[in-house]
N, C-alpha and C positions, 0 to 999 in steps of 0.2 A: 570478314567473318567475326562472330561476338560468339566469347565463352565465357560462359556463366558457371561457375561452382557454387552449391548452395544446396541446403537442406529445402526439401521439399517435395510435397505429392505430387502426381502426374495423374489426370480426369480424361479417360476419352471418351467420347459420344461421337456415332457415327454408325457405321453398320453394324458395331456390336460394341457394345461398353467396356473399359479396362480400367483397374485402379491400381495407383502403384502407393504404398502407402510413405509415410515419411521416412525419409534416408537422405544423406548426402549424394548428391548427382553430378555431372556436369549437362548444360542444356548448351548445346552448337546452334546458331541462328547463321546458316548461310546467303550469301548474298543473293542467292536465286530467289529465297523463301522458304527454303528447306527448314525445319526446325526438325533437331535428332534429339533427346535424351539419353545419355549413357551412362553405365555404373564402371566402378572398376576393375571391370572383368567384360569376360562374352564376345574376346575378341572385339571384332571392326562392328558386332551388331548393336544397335541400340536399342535399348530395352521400348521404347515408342517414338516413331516420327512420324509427321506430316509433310508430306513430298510438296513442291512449289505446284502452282499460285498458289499463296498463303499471303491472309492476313492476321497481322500478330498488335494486339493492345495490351496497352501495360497500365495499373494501377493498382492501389493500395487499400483494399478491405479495410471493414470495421477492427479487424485484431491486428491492423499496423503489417499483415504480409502482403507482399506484392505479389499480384496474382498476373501472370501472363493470358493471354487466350487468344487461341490461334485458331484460325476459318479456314475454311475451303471451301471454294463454289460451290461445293456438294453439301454443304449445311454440316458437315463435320465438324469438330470442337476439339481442341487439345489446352488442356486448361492445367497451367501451370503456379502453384500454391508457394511460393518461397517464405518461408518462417525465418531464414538467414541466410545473406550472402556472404559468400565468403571473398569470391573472387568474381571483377565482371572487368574482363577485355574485350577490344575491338582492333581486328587486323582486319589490314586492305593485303588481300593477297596477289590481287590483280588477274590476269586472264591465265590459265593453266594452257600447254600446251598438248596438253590429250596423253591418252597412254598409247606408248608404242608397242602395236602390236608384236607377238613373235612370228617367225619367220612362217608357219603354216596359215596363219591364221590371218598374213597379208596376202600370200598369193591366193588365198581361197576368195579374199576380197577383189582378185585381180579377175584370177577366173572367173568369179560370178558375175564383173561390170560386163565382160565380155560374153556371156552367156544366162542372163539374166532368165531367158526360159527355164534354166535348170529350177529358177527357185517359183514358177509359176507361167504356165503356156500365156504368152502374149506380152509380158512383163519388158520393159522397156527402162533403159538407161537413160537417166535425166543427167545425172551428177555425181561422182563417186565424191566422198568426205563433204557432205554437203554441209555450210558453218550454220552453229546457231550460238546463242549464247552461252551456251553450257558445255560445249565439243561439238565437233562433227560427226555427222548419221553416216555410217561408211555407203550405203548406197541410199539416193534419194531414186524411184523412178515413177513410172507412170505404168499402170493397167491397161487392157485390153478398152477401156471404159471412157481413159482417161484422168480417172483419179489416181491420185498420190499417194505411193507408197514408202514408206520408209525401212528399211532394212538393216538391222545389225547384227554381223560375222560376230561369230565367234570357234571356237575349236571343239569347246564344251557349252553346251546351252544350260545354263543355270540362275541360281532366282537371281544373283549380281544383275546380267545379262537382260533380263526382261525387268529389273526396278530402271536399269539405264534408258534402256527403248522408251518406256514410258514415259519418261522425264522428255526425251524429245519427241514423243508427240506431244504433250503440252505445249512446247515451244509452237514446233508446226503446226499447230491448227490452232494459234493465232493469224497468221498469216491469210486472209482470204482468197491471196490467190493461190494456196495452196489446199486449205478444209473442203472438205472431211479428210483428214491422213489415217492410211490404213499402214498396221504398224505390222512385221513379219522379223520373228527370229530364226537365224537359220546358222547351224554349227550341225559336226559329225557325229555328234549323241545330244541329245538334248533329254536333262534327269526328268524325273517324272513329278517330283516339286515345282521345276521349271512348266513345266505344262499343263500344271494345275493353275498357279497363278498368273501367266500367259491368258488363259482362259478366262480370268475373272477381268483379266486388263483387256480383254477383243485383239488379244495379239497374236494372231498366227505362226507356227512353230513347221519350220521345213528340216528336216534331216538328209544330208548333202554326203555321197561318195566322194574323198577327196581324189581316190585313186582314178574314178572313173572322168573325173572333172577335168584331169591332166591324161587322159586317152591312154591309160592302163586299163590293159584286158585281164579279167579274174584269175588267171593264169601266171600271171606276171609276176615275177619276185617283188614285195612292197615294204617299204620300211619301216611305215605306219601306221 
């Protein structure tokens, strides 16, 4: 991973233009291709990124600043203007081992490898924690069709929850014997932020009974 602290604007072009004017930032260049922007504030969000594949070139304009610019297949641009650095490191973090999930939100992973119609009639188990380079897709399977589906649990469906998904489809549909991957979120509320940008990613959004999943009748005392 490389962080960069440094005074400087943020350019994006893409499906709709953004200008961040000059301030002190930090820019995160992840080893996937991730490039985040972040100020010191806003929580975990960064005020602009570009999710991986990404490509990032770097040089040095007529006025002596180094200008980053960052691509994506999609013709996007994130164009970073540094007037001064302050600070520029590079750590090898090396391979993360995922996050563990909590205790609902594995067995909901457990019951749906086992019942995988729950989240779509025909739906077939290929591989629960299928690896890629970025973490594991908690369920990889196969459609009525054939194609490849990829599937991520969660408890609550939210934007975190479908930026993740996305991220492993890009991985997956490199793979040719796996493209086209059809990507599906599926948790016990999923917000409606969640399903707006779901929507722009082609990512299908399942809303799952926990209680019915584990053969609780509506009737039945429930904890949760």
């Amino acid at each position: 991973m490389r962080l960069v602290v440094a005074h400087c604007t943020v350019d994006y072009a893409g499906r709709l233009t953004a200008h961040l004017p000059p301030a002190p930032r930090l820019v995160m260049v992840k080893a996937d291709g991730c490039v985040a922007v972040h100020a010191d504030g806003g929580a975990y969000k960064p005020l602009n990124w570009m999710n991986a594949p990404n490509t990032v070139s770097e040089a040095v304009d007529g006025d002596g600043n180094v200008v980053w610019t960052v691509r994506s297949p999609q013709g996007e641009t994130l164009t970073i203007t540094m007037s001064e650095v302050l600070s520029d490191t590079s750590h090898a973090l090396g391979v993360d081992p995922g996050l563990q999930k909590d205790g609902v939100e594995a067995h909901l992973q457990e019951l749906l490898a086992a019942n995988c119609g729950a989240i779509a009639p025909g739906l077939r188990l290929v591989r629960r924690e299928f690896p890629t380079d970025i973490g594991p897709v908690d369920l990889l399977c196969r459609d009525e069709e054939g194609r490849a589906v990829a599937v991520e649990i969660k408890r609550r469906g939210e934007i975190d929850g479908v930026e993740q998904l996305a991220r492993y489809l890009e991985f997956l549909g490199r793979d040719p014997l796996l493209r086209p991957v059809r990507g599906v979120l599926v948790a016990q509320r999923i917000k409606p932020q969640a399903r707006v940008l779901a929507g722009e990613r082609d990512i299908a959004c399942v809303e799952v009974d926990y209680d019915a999943l584990r053969g609780l009748e509506p009737d039945d005392l429930r904890l949760f």
